[in-house]
C-alpha positions as CSV (number, residue, x, y, z in Angstrom):
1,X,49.6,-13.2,9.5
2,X,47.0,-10.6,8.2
3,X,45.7,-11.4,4.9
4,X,44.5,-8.1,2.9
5,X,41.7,-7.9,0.6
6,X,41.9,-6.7,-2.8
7,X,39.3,-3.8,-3.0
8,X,38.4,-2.8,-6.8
9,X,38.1,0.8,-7.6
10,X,37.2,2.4,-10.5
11,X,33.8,3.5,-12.4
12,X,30.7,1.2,-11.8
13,X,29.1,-0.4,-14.5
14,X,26.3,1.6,-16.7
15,X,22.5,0.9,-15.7
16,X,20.0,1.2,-18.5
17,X,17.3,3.0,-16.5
18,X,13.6,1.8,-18.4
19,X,11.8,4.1,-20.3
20,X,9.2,6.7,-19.3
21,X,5.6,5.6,-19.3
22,X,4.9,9.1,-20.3
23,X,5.6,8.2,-24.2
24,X,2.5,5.3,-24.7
25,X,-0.3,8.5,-23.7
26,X,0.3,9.8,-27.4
27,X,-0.6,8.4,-30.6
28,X,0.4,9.7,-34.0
29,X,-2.1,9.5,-36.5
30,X,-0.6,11.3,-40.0
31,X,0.7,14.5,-39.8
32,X,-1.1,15.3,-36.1
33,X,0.1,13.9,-32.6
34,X,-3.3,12.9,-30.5
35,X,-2.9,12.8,-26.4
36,X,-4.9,9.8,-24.2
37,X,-7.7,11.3,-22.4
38,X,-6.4,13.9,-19.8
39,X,-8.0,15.0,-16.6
40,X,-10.8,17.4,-16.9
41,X,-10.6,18.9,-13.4
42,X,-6.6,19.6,-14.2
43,X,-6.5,20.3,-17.4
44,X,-4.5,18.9,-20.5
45,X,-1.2,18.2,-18.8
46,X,-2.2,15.6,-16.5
47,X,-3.4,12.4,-18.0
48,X,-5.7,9.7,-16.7
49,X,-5.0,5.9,-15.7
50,X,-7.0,3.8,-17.6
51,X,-7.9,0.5,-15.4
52,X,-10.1,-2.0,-16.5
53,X,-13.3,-0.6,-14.9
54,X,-11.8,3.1,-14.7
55,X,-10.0,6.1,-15.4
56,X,-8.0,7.6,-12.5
57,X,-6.2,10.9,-11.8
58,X,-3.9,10.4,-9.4
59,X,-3.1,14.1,-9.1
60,X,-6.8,15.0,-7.8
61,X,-8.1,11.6,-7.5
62,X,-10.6,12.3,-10.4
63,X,-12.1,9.0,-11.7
64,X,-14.9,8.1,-14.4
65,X,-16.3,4.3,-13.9
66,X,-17.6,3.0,-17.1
């Protein structure tokens, strides 16, 4: 005697996927959106890790101690 195993089929369940980092490197302030300090070797697209001692680019591997 074989026994068979019920195999479910159908759509998986929904994963909420977290949200982008990319949103806390800008601040509004009134009427004007300010962006975190960005790299100055690659310009105003790429921003900069700030670390406790440090800010990083981890495009170019800029990085300003303080």
């Amino acid at each position: 005697m074989a026994k068979k195993k019920s195999v479910k089929k159908g759509k998986k369940p929904h994963k909420n996927k977290p949200t982008s980092k990319k949103y806390a490197k800008y601040k509004i302030e009134g009427d004007s959106i300010k962006r975190e300090r960005f790299c100055p070797r690659c310009g105003p697209g790429v921003f900069l890790m700030i670390a406790k001692n440090r800010v990083y680019c981890g495009k170019c591997h800029y990085s300003e101690f303080n």
